[in-house]
mmCIF file of the protein (N, C-alpha, C, O) and its ligand, coordinates in Angstrom:
data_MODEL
# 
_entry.id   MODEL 
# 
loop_
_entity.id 
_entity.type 
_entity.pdbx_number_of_molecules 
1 polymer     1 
2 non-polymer 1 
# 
_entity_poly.entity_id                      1 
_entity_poly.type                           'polypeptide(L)' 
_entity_poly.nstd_linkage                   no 
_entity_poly.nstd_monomer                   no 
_entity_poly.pdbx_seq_one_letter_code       
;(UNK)(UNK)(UNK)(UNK)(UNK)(UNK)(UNK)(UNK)(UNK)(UNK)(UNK)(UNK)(UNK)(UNK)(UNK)(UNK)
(UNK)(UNK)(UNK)(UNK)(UNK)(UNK)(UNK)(UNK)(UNK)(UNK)(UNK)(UNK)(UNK)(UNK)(UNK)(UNK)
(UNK)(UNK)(UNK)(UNK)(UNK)(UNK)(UNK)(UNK)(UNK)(UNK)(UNK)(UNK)(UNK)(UNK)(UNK)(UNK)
(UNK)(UNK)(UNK)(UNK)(UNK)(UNK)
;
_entity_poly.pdbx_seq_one_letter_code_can   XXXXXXXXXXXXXXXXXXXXXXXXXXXXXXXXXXXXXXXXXXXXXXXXXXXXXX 
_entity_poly.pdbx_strand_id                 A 
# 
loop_
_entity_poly_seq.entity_id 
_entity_poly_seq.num 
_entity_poly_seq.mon_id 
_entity_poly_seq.hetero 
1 1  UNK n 
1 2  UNK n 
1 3  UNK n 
1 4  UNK n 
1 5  UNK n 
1 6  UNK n 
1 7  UNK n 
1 8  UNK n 
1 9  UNK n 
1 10 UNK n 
1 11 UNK n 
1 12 UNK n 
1 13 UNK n 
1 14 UNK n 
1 15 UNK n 
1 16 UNK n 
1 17 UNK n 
1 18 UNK n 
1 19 UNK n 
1 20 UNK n 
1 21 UNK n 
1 22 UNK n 
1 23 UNK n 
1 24 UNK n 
1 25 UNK n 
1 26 UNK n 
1 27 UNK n 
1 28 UNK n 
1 29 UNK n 
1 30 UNK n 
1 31 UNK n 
1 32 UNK n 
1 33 UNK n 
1 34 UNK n 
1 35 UNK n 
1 36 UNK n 
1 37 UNK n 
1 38 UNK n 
1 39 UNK n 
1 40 UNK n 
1 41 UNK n 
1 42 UNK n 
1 43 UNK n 
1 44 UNK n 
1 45 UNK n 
1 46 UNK n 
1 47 UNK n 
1 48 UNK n 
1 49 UNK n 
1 50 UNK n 
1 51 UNK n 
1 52 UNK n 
1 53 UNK n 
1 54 UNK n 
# 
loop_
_struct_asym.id 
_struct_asym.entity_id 
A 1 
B 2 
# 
loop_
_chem_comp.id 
_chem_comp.type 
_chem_comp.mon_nstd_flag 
UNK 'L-peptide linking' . 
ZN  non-polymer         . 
# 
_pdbx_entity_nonpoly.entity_id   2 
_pdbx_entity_nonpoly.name        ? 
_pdbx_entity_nonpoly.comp_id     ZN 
# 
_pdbx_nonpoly_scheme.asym_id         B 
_pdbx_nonpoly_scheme.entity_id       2 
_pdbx_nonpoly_scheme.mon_id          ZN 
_pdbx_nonpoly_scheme.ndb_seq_num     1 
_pdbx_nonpoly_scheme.pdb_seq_num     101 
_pdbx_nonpoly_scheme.auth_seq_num    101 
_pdbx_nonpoly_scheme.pdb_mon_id      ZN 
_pdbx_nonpoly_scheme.auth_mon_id     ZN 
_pdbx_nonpoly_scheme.pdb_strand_id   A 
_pdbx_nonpoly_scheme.pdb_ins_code    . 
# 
loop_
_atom_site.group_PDB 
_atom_site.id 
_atom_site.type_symbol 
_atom_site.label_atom_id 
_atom_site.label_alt_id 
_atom_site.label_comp_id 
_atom_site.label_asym_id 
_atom_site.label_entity_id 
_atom_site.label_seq_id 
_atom_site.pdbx_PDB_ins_code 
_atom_site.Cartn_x 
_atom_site.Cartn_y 
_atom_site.Cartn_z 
_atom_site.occupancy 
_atom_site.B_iso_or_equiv 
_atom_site.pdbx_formal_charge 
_atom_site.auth_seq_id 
_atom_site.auth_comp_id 
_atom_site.auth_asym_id 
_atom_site.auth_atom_id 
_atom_site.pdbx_PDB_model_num 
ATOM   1   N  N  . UNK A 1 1  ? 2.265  22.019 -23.102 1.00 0.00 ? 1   UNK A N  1 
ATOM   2   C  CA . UNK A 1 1  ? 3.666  21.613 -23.218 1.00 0.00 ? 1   UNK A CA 1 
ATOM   3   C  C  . UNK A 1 1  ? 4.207  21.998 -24.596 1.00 0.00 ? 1   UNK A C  1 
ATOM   4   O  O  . UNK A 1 1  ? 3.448  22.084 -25.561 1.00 0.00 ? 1   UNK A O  1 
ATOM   5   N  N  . UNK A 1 2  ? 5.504  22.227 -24.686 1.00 0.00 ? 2   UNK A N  1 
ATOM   6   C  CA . UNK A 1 2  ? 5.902  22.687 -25.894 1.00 0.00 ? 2   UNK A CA 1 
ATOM   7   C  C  . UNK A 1 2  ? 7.479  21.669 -25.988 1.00 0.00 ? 2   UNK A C  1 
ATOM   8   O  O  . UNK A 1 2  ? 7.930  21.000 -25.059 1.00 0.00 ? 2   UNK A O  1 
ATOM   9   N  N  . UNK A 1 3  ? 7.840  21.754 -26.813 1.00 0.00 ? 3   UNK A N  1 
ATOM   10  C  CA . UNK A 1 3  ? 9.059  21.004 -27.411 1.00 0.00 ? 3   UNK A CA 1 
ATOM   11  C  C  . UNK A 1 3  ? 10.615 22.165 -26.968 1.00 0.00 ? 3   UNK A C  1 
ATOM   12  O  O  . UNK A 1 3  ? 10.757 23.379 -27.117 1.00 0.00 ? 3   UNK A O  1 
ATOM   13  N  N  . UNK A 1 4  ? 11.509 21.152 -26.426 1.00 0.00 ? 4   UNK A N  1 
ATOM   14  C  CA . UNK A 1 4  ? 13.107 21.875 -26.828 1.00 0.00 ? 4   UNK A CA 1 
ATOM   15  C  C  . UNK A 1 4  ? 13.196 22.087 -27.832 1.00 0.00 ? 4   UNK A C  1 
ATOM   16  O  O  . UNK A 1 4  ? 12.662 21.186 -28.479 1.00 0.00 ? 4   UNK A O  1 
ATOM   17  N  N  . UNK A 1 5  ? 13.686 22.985 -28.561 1.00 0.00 ? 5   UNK A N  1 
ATOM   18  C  CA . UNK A 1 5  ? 14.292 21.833 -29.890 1.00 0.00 ? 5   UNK A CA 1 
ATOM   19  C  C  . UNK A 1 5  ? 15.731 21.400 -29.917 1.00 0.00 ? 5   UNK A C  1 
ATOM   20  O  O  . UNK A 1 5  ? 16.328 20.812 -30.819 1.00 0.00 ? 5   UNK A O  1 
ATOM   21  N  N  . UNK A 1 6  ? 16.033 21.684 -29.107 1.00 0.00 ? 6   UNK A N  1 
ATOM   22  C  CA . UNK A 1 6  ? 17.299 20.944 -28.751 1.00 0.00 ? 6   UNK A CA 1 
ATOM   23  C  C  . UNK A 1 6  ? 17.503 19.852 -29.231 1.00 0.00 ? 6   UNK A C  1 
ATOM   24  O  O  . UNK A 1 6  ? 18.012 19.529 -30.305 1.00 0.00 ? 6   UNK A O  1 
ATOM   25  N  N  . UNK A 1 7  ? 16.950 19.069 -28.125 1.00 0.00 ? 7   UNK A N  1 
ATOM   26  C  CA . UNK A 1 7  ? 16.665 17.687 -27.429 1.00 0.00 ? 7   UNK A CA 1 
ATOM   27  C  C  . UNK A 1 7  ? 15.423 17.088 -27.689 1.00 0.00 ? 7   UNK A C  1 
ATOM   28  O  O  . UNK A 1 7  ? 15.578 15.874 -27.825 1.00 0.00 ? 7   UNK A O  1 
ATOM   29  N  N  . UNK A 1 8  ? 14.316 17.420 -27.808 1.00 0.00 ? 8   UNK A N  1 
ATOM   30  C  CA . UNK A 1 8  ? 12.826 17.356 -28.141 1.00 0.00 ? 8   UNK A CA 1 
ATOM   31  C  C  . UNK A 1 8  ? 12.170 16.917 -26.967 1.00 0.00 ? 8   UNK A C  1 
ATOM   32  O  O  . UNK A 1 8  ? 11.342 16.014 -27.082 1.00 0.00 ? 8   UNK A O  1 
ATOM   33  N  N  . UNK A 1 9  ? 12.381 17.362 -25.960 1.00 0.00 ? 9   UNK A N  1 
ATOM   34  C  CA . UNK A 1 9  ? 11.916 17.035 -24.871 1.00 0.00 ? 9   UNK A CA 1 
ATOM   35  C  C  . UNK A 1 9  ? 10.896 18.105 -24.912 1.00 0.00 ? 9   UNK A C  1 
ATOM   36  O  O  . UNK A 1 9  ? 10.993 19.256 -25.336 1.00 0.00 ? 9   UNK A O  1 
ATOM   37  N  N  . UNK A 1 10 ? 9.456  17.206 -24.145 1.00 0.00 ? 10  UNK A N  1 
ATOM   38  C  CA . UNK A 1 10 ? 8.835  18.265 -23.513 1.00 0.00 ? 10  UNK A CA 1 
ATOM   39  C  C  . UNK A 1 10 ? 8.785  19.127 -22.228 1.00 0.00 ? 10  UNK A C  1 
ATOM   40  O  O  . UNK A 1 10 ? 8.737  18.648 -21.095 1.00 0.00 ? 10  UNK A O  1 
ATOM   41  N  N  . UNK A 1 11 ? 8.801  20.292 -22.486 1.00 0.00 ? 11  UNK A N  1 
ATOM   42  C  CA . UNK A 1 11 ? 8.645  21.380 -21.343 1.00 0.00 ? 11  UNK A CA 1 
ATOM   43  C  C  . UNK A 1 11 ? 7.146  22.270 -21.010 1.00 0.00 ? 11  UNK A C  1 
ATOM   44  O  O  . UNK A 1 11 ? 6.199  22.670 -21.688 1.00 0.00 ? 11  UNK A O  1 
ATOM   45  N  N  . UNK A 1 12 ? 7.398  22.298 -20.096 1.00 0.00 ? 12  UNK A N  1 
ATOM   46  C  CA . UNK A 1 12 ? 6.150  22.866 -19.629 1.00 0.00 ? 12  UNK A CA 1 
ATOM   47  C  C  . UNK A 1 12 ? 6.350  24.132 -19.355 1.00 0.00 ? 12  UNK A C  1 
ATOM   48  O  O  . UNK A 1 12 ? 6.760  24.549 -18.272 1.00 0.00 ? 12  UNK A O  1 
ATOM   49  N  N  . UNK A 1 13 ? 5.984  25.009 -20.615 1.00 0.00 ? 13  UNK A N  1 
ATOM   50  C  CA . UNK A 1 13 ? 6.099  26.775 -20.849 1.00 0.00 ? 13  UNK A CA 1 
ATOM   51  C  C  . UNK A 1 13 ? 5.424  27.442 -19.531 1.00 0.00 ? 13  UNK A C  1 
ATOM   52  O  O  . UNK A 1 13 ? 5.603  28.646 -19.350 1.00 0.00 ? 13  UNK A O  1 
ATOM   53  N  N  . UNK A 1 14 ? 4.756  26.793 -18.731 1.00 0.00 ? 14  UNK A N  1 
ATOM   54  C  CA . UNK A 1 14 ? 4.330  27.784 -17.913 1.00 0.00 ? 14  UNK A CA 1 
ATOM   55  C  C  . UNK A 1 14 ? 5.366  27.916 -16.584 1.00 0.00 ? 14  UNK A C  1 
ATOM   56  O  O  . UNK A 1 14 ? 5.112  28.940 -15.951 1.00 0.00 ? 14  UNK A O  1 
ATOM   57  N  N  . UNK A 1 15 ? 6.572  27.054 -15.960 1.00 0.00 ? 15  UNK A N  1 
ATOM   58  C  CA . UNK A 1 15 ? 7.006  27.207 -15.214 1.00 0.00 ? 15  UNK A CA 1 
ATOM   59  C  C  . UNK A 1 15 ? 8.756  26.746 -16.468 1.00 0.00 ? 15  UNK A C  1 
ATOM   60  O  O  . UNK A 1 15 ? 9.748  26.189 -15.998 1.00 0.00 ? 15  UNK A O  1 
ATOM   61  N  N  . UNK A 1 16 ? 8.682  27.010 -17.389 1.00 0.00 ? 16  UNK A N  1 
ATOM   62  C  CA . UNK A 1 16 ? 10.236 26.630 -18.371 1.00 0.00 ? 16  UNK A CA 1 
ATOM   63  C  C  . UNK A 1 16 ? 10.752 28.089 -17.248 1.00 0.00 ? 16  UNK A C  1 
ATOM   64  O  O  . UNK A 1 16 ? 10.097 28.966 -16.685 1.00 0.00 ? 16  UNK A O  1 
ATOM   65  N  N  . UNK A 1 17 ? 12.676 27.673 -17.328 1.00 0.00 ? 17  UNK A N  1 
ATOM   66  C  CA . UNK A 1 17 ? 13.421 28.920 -16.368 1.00 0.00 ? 17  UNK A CA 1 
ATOM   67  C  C  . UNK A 1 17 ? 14.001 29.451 -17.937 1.00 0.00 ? 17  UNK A C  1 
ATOM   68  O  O  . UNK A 1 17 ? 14.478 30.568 -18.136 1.00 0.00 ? 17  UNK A O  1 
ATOM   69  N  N  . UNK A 1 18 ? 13.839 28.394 -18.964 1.00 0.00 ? 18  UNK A N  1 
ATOM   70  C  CA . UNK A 1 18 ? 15.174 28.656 -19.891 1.00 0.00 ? 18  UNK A CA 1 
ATOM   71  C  C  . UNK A 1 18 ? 14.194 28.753 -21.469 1.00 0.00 ? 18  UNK A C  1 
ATOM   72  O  O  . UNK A 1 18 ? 13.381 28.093 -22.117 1.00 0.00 ? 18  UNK A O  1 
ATOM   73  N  N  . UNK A 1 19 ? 15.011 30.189 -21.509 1.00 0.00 ? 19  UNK A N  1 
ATOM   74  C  CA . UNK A 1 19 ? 13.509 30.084 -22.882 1.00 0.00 ? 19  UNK A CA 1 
ATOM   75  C  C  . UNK A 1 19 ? 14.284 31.323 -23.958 1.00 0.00 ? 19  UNK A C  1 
ATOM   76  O  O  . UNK A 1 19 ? 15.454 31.304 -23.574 1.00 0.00 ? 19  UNK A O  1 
ATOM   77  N  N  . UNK A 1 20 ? 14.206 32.124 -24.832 1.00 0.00 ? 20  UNK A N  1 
ATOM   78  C  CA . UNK A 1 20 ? 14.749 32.830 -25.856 1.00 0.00 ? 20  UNK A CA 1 
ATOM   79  C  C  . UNK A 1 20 ? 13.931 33.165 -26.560 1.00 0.00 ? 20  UNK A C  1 
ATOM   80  O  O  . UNK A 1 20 ? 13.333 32.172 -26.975 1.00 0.00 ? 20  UNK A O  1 
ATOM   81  N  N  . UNK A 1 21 ? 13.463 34.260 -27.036 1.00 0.00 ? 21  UNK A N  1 
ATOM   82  C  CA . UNK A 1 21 ? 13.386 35.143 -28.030 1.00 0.00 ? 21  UNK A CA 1 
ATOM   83  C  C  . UNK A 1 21 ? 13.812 35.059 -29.608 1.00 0.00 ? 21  UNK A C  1 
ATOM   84  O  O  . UNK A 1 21 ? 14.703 35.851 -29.916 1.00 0.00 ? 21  UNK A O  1 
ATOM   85  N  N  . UNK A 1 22 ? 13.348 34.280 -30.583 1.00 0.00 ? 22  UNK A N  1 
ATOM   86  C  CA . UNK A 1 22 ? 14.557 34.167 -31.637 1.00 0.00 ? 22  UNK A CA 1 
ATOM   87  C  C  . UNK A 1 22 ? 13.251 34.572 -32.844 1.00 0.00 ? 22  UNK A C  1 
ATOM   88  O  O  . UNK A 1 22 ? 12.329 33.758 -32.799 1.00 0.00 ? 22  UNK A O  1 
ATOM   89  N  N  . UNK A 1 23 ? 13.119 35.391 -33.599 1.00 0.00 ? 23  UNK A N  1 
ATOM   90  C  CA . UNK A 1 23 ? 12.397 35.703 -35.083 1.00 0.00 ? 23  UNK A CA 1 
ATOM   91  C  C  . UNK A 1 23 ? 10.956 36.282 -34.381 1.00 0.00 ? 23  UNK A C  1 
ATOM   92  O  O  . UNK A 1 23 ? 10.036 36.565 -35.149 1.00 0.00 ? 23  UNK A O  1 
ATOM   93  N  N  . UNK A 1 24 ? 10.782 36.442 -33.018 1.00 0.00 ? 24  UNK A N  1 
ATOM   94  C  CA . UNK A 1 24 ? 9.303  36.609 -33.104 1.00 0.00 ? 24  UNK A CA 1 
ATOM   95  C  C  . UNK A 1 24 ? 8.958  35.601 -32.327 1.00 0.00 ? 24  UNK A C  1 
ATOM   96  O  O  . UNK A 1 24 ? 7.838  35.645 -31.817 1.00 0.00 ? 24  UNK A O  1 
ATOM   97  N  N  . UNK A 1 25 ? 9.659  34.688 -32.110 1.00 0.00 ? 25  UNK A N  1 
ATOM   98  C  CA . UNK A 1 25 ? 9.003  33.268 -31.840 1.00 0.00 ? 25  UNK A CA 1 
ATOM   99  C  C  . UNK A 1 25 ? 9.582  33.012 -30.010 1.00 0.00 ? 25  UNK A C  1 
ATOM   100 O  O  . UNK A 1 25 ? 10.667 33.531 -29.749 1.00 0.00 ? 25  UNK A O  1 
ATOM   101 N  N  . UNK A 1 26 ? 9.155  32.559 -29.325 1.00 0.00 ? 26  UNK A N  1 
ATOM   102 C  CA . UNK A 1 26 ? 10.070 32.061 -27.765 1.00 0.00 ? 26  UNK A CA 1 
ATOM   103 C  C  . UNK A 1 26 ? 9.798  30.552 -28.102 1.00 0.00 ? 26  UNK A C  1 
ATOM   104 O  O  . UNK A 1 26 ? 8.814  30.046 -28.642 1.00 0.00 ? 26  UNK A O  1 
ATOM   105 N  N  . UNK A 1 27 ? 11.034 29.936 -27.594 1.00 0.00 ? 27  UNK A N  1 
ATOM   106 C  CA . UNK A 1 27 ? 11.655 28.849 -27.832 1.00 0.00 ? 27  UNK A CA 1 
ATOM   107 C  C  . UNK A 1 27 ? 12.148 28.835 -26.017 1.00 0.00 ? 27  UNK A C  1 
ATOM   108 O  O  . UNK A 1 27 ? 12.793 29.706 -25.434 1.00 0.00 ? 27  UNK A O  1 
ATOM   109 N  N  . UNK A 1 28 ? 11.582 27.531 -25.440 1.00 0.00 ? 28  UNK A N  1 
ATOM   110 C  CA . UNK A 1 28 ? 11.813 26.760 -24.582 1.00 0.00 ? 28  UNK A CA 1 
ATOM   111 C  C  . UNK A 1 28 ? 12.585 25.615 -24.222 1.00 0.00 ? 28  UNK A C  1 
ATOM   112 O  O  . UNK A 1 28 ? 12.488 24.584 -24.887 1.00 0.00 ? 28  UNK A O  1 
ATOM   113 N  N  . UNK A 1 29 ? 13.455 25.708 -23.086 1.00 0.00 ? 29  UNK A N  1 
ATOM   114 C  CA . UNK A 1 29 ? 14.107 24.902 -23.299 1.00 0.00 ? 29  UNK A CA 1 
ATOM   115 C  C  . UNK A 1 29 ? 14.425 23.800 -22.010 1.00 0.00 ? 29  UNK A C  1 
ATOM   116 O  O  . UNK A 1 29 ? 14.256 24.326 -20.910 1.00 0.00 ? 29  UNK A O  1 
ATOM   117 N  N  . UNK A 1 30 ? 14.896 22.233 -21.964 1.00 0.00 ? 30  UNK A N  1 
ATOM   118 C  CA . UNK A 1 30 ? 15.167 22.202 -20.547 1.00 0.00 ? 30  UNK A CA 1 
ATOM   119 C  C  . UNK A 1 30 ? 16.112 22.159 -19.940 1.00 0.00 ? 30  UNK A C  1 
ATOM   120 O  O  . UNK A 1 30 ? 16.231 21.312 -19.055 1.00 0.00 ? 30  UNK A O  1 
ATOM   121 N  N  . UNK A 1 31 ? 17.070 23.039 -20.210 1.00 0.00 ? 31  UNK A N  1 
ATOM   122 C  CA . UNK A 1 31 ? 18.189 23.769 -18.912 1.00 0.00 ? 31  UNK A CA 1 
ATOM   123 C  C  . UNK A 1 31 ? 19.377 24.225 -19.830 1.00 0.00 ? 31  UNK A C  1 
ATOM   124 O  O  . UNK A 1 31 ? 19.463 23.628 -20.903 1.00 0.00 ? 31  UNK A O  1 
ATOM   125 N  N  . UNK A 1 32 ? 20.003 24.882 -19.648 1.00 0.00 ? 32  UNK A N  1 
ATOM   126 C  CA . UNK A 1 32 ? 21.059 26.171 -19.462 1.00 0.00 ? 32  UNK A CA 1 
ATOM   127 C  C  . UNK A 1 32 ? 21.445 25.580 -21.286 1.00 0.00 ? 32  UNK A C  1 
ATOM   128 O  O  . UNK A 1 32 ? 20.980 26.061 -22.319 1.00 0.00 ? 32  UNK A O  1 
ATOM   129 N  N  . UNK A 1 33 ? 22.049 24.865 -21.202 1.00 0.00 ? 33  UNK A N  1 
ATOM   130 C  CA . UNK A 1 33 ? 22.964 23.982 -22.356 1.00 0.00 ? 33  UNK A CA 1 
ATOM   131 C  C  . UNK A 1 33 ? 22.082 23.983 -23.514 1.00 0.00 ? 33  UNK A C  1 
ATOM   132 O  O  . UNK A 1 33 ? 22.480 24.614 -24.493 1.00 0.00 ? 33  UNK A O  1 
ATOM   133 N  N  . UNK A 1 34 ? 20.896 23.359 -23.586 1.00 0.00 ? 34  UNK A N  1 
ATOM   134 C  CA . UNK A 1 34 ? 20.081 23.709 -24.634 1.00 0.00 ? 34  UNK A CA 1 
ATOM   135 C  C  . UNK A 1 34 ? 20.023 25.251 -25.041 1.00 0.00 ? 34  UNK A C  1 
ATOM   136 O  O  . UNK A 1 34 ? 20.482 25.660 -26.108 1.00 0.00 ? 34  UNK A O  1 
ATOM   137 N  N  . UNK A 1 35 ? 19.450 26.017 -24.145 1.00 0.00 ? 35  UNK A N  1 
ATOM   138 C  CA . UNK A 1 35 ? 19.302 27.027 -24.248 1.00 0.00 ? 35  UNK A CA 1 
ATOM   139 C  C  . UNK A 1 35 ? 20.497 28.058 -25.141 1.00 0.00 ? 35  UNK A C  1 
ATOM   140 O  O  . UNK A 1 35 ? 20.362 29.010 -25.910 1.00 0.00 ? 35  UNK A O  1 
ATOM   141 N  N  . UNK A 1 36 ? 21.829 27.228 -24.527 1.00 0.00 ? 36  UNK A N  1 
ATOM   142 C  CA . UNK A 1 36 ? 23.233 28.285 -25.583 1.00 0.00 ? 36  UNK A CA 1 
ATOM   143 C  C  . UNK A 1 36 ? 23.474 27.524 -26.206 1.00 0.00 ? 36  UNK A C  1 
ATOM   144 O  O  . UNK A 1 36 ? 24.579 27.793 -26.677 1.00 0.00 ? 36  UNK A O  1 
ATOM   145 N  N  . UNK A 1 37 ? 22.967 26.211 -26.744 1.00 0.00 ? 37  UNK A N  1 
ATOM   146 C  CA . UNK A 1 37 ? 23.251 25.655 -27.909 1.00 0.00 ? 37  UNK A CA 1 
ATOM   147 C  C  . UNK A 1 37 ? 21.886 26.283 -28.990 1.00 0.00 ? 37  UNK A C  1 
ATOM   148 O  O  . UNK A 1 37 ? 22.080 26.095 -30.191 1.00 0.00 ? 37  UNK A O  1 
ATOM   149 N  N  . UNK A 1 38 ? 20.787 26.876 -28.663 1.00 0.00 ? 38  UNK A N  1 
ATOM   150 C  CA . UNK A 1 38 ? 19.890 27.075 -29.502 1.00 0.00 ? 38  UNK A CA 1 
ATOM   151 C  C  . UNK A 1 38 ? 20.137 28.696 -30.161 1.00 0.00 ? 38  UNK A C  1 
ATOM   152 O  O  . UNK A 1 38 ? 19.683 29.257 -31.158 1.00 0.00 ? 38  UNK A O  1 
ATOM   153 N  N  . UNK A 1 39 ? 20.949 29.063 -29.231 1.00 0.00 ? 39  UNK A N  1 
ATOM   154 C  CA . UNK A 1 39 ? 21.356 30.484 -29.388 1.00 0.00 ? 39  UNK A CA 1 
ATOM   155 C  C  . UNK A 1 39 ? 22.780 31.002 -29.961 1.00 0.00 ? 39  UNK A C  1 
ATOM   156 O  O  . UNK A 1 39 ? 23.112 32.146 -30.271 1.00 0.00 ? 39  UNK A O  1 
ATOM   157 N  N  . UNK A 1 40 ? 23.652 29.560 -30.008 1.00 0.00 ? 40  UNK A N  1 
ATOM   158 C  CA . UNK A 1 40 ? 24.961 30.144 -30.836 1.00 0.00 ? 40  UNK A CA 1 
ATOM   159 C  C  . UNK A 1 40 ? 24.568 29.143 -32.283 1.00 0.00 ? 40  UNK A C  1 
ATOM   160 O  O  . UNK A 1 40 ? 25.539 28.662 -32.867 1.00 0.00 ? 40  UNK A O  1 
ATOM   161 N  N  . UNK A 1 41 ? 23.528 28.920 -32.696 1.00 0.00 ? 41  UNK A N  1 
ATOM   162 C  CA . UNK A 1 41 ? 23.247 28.387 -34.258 1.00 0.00 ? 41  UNK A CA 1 
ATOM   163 C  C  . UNK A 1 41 ? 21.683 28.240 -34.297 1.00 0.00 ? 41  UNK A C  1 
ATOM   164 O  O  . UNK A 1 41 ? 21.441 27.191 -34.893 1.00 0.00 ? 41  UNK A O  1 
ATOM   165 N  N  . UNK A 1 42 ? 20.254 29.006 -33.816 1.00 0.00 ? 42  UNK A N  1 
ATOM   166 C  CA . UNK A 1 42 ? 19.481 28.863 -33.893 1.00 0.00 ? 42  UNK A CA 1 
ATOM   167 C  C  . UNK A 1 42 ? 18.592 28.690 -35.676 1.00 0.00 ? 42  UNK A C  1 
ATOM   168 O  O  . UNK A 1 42 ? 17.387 28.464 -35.784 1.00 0.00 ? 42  UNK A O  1 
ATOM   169 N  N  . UNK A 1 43 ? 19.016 28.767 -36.203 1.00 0.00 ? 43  UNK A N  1 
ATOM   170 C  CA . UNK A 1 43 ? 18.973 28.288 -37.630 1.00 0.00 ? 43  UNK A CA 1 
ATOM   171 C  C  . UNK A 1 43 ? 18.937 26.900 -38.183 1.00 0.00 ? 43  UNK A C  1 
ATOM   172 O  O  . UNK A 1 43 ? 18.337 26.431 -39.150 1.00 0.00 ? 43  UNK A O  1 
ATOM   173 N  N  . UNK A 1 44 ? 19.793 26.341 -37.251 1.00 0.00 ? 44  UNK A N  1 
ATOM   174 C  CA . UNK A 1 44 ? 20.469 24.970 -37.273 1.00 0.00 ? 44  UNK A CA 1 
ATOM   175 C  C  . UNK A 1 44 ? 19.175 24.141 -36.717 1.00 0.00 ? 44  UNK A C  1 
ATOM   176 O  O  . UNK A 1 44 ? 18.991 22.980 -37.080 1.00 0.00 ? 44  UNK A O  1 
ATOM   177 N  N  . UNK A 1 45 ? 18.053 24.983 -35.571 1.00 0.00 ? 45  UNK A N  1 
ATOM   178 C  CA . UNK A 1 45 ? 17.288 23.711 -35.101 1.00 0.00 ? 45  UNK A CA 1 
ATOM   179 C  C  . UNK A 1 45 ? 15.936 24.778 -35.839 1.00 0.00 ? 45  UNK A C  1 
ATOM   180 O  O  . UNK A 1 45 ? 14.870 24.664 -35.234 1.00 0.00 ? 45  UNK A O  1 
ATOM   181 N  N  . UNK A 1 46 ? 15.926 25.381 -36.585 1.00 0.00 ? 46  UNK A N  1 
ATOM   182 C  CA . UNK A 1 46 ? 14.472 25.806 -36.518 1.00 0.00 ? 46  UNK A CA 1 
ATOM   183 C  C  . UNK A 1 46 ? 14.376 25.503 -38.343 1.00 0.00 ? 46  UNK A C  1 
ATOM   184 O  O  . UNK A 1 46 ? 13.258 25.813 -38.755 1.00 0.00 ? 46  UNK A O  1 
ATOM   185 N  N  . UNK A 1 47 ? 14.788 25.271 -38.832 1.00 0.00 ? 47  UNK A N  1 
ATOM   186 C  CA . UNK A 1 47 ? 14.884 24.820 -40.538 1.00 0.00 ? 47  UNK A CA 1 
ATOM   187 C  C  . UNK A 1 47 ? 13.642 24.007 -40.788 1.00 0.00 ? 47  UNK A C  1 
ATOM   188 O  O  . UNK A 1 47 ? 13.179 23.983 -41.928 1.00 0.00 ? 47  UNK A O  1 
ATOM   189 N  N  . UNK A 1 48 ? 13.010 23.276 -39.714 1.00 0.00 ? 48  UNK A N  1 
ATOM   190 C  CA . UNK A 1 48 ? 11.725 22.661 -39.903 1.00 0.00 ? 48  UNK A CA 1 
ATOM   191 C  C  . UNK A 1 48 ? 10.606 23.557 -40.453 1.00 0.00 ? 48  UNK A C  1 
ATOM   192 O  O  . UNK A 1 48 ? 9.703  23.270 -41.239 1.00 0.00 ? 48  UNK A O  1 
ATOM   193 N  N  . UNK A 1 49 ? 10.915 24.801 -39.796 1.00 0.00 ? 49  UNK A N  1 
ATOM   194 C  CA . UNK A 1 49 ? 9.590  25.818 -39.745 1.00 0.00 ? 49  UNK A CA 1 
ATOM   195 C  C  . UNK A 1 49 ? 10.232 26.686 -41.210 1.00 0.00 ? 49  UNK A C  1 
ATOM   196 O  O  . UNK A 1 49 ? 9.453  27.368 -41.878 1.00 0.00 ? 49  UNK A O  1 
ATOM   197 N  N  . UNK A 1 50 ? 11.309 26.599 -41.493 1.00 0.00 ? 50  UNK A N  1 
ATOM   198 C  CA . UNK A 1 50 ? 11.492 27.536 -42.426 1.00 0.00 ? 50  UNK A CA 1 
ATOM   199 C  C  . UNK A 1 50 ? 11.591 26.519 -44.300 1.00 0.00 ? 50  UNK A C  1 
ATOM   200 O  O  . UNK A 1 50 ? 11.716 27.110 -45.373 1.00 0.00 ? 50  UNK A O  1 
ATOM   201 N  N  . UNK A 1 51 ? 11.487 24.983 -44.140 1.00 0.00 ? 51  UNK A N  1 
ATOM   202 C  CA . UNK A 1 51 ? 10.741 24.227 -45.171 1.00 0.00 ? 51  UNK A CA 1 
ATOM   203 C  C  . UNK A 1 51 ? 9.216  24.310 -45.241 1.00 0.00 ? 51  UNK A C  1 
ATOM   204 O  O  . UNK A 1 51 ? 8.460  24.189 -46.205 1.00 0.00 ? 51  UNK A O  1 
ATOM   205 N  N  . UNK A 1 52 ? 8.974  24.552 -43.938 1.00 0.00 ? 52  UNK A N  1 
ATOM   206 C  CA . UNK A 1 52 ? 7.538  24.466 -44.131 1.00 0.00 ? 52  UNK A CA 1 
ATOM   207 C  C  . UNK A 1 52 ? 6.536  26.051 -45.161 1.00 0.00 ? 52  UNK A C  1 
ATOM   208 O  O  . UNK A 1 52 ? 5.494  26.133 -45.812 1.00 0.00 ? 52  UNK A O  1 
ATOM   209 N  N  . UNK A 1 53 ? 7.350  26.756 -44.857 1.00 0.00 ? 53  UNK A N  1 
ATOM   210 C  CA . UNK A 1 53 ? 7.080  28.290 -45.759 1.00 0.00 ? 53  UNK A CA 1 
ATOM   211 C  C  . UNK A 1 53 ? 7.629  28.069 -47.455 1.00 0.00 ? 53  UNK A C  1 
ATOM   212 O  O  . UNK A 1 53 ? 7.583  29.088 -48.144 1.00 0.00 ? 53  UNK A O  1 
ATOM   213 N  N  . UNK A 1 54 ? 8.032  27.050 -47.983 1.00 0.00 ? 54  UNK A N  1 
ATOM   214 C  CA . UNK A 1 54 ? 8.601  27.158 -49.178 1.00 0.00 ? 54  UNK A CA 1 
ATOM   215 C  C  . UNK A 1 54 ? 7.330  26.360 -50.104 1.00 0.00 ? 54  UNK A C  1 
ATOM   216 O  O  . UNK A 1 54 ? 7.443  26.230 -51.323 1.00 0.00 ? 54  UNK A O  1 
HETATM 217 ZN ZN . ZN  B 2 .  ? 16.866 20.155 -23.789 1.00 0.00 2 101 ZN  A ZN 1 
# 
């Protein structure tokens, strides 16, 4: 199982419909809305991973 980051729900990557491409990385999601909210500001939910490199 992997995380939205939407919402933080878990999804289950092996049957997720809604998923993206963003740095290298696929990002899962659970349904349509997450998915174009992670994609018109994906910066906005991934800042966790990009404190963690500093
Ligand atoms: Zn979601």
């Amino acid at each position: 199982m992997v995380l939205d980051p939407i919402c933080l729900m878990e999804v289950d990557e092996k049957c997720a419909r809604f998923k993206t491409v963003y740095n290298g990385q696929t990002f899962y999601f659970c349904d349509k809305g997450c998915k174009q909210k992670f994609e018109e500001e994906p910066e906005k939910y991934i800042d966790i991973e990009e404190r963690e490199e500093k």
